[in-house]
CHARMM-style PDB file with segment names, atoms N, HN, CA, C and O in Angstrom:
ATOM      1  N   UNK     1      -4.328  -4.180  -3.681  1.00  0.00      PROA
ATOM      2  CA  UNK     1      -4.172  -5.260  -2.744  1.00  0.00      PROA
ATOM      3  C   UNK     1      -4.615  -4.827  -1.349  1.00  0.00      PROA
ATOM      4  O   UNK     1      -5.025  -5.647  -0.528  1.00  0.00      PROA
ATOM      5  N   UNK     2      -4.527  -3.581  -1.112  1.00  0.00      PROA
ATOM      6  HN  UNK     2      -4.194  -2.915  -1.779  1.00  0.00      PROA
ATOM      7  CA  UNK     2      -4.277  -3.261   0.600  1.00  0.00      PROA
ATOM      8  C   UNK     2      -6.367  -3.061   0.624  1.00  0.00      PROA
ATOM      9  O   UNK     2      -7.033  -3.371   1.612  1.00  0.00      PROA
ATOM     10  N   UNK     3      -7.134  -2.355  -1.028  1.00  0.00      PROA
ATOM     11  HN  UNK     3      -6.593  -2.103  -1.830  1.00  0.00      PROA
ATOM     12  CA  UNK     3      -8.064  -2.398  -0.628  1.00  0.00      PROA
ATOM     13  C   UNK     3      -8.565  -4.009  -0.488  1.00  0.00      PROA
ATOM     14  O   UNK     3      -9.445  -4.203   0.349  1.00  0.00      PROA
ATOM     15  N   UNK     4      -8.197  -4.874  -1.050  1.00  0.00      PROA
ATOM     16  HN  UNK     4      -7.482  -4.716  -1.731  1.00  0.00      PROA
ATOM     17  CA  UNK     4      -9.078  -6.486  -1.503  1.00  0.00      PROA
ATOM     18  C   UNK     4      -8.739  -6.833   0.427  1.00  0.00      PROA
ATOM     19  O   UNK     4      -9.617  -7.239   1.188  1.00  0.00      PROA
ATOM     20  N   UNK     5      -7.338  -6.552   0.829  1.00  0.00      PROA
ATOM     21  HN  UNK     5      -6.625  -6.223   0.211  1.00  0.00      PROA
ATOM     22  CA  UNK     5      -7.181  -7.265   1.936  1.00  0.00      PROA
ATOM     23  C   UNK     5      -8.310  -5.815   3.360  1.00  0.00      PROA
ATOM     24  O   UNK     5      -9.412  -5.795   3.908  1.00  0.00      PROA
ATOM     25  N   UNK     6      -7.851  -5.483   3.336  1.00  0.00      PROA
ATOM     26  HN  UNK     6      -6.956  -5.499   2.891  1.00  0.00      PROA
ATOM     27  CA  UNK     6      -9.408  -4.718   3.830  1.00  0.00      PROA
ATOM     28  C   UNK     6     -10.630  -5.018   4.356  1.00  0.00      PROA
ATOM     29  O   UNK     6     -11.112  -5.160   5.479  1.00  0.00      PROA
ATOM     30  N   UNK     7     -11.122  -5.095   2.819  1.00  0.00      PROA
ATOM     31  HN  UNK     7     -10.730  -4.980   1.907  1.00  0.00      PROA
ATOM     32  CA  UNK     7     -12.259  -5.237   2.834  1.00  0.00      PROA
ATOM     33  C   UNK     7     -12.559  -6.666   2.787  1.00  0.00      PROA
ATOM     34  O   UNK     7     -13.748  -6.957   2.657  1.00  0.00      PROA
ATOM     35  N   UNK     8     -11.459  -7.883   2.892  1.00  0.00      PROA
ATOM     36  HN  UNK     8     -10.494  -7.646   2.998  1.00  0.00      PROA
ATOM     37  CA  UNK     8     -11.641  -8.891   3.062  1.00  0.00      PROA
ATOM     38  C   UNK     8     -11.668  -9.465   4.980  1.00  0.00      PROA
ATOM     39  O   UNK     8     -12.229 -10.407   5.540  1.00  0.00      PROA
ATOM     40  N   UNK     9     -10.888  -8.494   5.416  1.00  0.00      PROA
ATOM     41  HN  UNK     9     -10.432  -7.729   4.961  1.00  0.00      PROA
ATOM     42  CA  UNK     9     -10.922  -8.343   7.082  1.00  0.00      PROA
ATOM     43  C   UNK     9     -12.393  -7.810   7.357  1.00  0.00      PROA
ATOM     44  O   UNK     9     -13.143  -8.323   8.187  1.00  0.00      PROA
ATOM     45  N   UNK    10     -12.747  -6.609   6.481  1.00  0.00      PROA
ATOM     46  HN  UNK    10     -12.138  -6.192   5.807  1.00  0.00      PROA
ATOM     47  CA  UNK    10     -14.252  -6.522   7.195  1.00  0.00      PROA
ATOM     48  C   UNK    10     -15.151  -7.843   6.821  1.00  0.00      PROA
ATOM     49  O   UNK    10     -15.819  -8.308   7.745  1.00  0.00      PROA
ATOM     50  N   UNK    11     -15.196  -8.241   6.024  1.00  0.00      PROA
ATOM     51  HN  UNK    11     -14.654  -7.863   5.274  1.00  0.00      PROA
ATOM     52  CA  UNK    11     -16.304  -9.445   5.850  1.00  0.00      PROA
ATOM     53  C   UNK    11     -15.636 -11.163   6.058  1.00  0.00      PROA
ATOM     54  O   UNK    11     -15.866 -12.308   5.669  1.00  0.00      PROA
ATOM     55  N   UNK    12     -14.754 -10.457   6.876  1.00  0.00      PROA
ATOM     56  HN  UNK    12     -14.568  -9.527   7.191  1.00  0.00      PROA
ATOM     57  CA  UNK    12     -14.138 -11.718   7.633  1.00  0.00      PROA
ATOM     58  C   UNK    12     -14.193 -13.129   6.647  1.00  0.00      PROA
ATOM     59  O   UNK    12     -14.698 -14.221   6.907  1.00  0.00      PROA
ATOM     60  N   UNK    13     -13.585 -12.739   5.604  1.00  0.00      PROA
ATOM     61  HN  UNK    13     -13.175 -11.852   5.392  1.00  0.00      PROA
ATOM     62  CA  UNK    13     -12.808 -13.765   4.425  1.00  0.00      PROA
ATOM     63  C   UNK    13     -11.673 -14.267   3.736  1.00  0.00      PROA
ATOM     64  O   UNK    13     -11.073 -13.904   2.724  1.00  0.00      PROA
ATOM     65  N   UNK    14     -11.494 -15.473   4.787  1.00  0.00      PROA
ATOM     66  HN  UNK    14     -11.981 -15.768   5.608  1.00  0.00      PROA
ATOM     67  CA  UNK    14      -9.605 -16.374   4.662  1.00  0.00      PROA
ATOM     68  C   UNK    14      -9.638 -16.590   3.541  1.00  0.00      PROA
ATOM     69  O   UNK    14     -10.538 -16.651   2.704  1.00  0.00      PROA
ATOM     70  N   UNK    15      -7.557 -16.834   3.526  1.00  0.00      PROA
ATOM     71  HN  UNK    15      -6.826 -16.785   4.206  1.00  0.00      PROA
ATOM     72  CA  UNK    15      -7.030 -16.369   4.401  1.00  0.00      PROA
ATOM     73  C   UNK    15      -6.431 -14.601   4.278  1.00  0.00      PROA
ATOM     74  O   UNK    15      -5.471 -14.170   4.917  1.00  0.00      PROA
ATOM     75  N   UNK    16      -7.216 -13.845   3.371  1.00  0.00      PROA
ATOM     76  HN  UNK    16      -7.996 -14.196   2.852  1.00  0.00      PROA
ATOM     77  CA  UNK    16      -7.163 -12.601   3.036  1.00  0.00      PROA
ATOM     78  C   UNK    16      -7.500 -11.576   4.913  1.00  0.00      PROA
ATOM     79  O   UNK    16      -6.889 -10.684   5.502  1.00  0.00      PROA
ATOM     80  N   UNK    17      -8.567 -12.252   5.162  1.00  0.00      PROA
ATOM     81  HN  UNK    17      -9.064 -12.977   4.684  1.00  0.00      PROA
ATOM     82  CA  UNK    17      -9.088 -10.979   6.373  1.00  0.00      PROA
ATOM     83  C   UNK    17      -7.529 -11.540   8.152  1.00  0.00      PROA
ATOM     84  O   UNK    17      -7.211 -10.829   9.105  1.00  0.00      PROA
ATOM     85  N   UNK    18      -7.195 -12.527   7.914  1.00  0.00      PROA
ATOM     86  HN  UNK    18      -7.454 -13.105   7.140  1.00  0.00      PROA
ATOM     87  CA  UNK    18      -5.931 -12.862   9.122  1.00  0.00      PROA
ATOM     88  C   UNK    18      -4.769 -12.221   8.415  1.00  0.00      PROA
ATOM     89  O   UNK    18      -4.012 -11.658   9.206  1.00  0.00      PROA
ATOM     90  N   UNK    19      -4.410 -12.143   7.159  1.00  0.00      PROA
ATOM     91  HN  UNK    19      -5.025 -12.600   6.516  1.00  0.00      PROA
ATOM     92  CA  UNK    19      -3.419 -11.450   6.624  1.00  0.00      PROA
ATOM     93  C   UNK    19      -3.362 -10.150   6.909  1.00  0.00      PROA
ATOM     94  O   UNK    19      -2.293  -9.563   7.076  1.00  0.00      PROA
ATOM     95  N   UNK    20      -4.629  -9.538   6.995  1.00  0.00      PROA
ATOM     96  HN  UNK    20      -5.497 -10.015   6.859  1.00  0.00      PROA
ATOM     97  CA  UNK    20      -4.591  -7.917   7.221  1.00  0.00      PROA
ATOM     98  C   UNK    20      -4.278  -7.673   8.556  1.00  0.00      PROA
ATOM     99  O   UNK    20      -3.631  -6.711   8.969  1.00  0.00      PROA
ATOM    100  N   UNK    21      -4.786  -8.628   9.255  1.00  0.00      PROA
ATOM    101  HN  UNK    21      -5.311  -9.410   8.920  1.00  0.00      PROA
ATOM    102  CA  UNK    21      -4.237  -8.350  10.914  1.00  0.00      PROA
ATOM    103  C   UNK    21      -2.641  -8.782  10.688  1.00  0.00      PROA
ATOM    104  O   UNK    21      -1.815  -7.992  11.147  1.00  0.00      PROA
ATOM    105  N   UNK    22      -2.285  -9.639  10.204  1.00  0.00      PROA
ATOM    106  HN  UNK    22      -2.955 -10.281   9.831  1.00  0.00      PROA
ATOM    107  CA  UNK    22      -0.758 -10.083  10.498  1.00  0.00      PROA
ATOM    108  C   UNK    22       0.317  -9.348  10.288  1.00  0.00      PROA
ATOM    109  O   UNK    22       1.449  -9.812  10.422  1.00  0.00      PROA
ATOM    110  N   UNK    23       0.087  -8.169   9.948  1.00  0.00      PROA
ATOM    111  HN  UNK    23      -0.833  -7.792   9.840  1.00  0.00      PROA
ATOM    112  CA  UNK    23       1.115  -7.451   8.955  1.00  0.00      PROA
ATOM    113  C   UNK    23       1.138  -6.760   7.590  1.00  0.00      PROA
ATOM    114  O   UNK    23       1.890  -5.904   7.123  1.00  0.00      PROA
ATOM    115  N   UNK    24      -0.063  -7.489   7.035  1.00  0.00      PROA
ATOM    116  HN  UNK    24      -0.673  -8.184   7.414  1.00  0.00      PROA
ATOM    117  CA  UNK    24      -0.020  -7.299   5.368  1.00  0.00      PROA
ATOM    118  C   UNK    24      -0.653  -6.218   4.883  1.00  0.00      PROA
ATOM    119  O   UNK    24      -0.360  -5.498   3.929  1.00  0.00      PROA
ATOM    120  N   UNK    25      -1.738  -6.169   5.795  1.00  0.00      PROA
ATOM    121  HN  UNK    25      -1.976  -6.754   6.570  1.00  0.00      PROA
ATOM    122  CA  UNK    25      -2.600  -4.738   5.641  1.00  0.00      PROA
ATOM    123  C   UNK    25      -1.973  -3.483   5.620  1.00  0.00      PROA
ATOM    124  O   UNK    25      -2.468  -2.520   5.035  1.00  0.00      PROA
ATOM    125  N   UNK    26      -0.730  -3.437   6.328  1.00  0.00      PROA
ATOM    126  HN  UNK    26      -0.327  -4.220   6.803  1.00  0.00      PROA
ATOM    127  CA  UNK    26       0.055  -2.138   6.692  1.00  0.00      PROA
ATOM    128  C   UNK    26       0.936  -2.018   5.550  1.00  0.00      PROA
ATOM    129  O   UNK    26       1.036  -1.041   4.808  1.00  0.00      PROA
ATOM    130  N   UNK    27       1.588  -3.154   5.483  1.00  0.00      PROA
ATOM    131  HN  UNK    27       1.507  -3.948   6.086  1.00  0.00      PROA
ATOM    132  CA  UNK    27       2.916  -3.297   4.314  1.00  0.00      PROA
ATOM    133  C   UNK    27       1.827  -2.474   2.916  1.00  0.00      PROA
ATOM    134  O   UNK    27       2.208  -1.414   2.420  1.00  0.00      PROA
ATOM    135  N   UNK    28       0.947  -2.927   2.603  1.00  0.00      PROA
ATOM    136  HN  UNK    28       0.637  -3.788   3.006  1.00  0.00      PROA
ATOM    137  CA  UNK    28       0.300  -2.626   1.528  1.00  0.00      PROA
ATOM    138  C   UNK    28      -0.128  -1.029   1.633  1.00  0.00      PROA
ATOM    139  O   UNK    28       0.134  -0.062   0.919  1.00  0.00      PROA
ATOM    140  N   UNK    29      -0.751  -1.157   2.604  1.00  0.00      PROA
ATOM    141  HN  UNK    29      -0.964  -1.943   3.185  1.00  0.00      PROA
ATOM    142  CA  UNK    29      -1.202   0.643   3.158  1.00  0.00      PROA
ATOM    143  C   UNK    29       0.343   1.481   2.884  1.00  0.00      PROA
ATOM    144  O   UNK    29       0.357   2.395   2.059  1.00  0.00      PROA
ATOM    145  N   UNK    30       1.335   1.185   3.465  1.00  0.00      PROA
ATOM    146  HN  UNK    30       1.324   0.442   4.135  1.00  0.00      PROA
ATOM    147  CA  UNK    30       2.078   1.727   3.231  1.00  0.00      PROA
ATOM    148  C   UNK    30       2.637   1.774   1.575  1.00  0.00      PROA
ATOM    149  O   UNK    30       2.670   2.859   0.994  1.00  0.00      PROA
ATOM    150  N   UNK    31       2.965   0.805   1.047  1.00  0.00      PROA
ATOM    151  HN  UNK    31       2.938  -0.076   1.518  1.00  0.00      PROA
ATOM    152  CA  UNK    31       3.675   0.365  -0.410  1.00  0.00      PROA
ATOM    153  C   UNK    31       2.663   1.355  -0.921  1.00  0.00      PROA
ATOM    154  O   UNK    31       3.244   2.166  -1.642  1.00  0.00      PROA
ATOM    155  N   UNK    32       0.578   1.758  -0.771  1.00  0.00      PROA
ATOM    156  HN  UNK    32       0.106   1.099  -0.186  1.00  0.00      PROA
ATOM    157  CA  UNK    32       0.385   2.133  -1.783  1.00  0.00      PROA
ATOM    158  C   UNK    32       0.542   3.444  -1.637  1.00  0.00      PROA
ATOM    159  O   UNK    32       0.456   4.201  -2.603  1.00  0.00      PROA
ATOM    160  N   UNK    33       0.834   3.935  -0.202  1.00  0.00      PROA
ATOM    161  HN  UNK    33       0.904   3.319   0.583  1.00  0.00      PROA
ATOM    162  CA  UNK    33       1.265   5.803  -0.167  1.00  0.00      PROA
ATOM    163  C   UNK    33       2.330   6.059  -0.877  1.00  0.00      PROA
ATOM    164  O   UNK    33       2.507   7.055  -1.578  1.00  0.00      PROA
ATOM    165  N   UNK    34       3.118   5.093  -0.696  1.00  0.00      PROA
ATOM    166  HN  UNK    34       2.975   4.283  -0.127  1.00  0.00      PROA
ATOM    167  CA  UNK    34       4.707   5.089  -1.609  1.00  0.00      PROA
ATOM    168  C   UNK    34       4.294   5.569  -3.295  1.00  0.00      PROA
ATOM    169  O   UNK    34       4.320   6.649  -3.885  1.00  0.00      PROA
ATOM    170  N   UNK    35       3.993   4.465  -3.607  1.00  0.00      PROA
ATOM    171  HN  UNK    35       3.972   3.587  -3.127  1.00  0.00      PROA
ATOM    172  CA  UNK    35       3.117   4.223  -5.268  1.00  0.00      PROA
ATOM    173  C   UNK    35       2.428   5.668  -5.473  1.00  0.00      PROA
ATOM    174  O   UNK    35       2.907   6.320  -6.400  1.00  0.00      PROA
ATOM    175  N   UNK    36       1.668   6.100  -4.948  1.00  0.00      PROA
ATOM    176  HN  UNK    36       1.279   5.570  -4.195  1.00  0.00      PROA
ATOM    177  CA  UNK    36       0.849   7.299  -5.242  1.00  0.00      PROA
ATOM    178  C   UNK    36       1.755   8.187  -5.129  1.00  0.00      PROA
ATOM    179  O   UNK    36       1.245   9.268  -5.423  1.00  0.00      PROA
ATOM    180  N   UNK    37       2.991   8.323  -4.819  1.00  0.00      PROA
ATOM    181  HN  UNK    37       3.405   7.444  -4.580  1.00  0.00      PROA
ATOM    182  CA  UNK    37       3.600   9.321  -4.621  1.00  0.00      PROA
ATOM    183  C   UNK    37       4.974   9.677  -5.693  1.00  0.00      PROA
ATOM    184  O   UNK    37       5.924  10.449  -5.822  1.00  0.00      PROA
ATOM    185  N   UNK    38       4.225   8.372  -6.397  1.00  0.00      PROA
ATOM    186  HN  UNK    38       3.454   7.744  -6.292  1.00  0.00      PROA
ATOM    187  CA  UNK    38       5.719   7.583  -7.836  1.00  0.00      PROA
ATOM    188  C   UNK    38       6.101   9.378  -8.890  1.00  0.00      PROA
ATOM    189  O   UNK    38       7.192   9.911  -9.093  1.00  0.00      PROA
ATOM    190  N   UNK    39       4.760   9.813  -9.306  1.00  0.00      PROA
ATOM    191  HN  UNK    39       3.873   9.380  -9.141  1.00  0.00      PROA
ATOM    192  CA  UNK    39       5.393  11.102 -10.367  1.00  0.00      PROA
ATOM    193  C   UNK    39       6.332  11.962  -9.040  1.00  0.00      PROA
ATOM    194  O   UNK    39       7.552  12.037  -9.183  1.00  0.00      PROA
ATOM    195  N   UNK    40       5.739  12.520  -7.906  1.00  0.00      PROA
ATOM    196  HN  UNK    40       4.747  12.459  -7.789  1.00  0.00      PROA
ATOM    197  CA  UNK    40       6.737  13.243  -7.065  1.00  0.00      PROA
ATOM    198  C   UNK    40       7.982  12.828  -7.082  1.00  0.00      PROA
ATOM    199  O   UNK    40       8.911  13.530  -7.482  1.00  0.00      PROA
ATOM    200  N   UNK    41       8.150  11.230  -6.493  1.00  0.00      PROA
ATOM    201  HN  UNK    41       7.395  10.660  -6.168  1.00  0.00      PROA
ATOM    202  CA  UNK    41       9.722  11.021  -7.137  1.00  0.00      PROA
ATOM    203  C   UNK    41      10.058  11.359  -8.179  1.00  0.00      PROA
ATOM    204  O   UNK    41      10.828  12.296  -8.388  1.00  0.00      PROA
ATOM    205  N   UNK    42       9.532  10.641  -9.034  1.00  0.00      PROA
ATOM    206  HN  UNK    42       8.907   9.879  -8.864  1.00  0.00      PROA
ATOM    207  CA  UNK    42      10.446  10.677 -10.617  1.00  0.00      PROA
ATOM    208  C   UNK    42      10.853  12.013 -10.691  1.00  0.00      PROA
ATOM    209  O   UNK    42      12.065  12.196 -10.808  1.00  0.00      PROA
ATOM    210  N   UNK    43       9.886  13.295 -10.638  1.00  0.00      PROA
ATOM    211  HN  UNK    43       8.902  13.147 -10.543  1.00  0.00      PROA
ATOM    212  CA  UNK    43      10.297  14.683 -10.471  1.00  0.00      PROA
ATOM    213  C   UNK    43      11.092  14.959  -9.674  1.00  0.00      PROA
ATOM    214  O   UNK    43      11.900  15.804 -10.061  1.00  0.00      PROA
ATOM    215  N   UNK    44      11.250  14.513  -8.452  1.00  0.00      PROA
ATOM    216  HN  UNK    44      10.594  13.827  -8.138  1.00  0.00      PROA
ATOM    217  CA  UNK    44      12.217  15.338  -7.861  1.00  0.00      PROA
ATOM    218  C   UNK    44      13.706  14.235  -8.438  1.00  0.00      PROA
ATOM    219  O   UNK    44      14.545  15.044  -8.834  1.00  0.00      PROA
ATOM    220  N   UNK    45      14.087  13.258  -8.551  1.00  0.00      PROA
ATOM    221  HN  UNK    45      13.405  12.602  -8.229  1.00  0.00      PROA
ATOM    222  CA  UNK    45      14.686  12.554  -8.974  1.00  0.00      PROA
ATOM    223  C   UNK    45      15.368  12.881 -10.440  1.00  0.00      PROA
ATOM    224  O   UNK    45      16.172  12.060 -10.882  1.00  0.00      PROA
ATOM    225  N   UNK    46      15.134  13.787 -11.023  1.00  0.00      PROA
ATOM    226  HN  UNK    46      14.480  14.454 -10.664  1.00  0.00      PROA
ATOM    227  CA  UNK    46      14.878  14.271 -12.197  1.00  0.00      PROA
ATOM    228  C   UNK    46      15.623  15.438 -12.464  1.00  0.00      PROA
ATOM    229  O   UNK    46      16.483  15.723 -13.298  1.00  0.00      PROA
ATOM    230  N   UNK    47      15.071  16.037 -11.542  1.00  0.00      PROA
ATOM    231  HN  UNK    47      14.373  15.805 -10.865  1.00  0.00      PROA
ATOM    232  CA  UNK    47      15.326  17.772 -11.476  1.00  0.00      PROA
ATOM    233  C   UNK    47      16.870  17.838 -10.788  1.00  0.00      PROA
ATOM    234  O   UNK    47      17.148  17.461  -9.649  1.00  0.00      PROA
ATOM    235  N   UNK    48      17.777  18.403 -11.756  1.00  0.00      PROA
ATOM    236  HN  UNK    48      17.551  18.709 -12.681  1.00  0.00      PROA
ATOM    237  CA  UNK    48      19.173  18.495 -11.546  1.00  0.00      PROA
ATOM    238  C   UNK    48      18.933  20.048 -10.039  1.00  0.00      PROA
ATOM    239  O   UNK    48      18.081  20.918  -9.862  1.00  0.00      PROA
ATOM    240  N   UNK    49      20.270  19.618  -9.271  1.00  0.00      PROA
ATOM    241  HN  UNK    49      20.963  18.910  -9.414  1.00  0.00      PROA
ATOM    242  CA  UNK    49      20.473  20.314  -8.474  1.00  0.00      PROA
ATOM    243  C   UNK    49      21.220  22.031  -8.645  1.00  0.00      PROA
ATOM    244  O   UNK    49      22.176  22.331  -9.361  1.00  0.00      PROA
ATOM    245  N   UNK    50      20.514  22.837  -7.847  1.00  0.00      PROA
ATOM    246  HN  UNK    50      19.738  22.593  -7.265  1.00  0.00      PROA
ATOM    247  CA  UNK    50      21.019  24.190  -8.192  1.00  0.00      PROA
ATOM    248  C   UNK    50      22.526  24.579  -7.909  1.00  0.00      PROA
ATOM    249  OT1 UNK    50      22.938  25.703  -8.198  1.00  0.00      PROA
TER     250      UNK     50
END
């Protein structure tokens, strides 16, 4: 999503490219660092304490 809204701001295409300025671009940028980072949770989430 964070790339479609993006690259919908560079080729300036509603209402996808005003969404990326409004907020949405970030929420997504952020949600997908979260997401990429899903096995690190589950592992550390996982791994009983010493």
């Amino acid at each position: 999503m964070w790339q479609h809204l993006r690259a919908a701001h560079r080729d300036g295409f509603e209402p996808w490219a005003s969404m990326y300025i409004d907020g949405h671009g970030r929420h997504w940028h952020d949600t997908t660092k979260f997401i990429h980072h899903h096995d690190t949770w589950q592992t550390a989430l996982r791994t009983p304490e010493s």
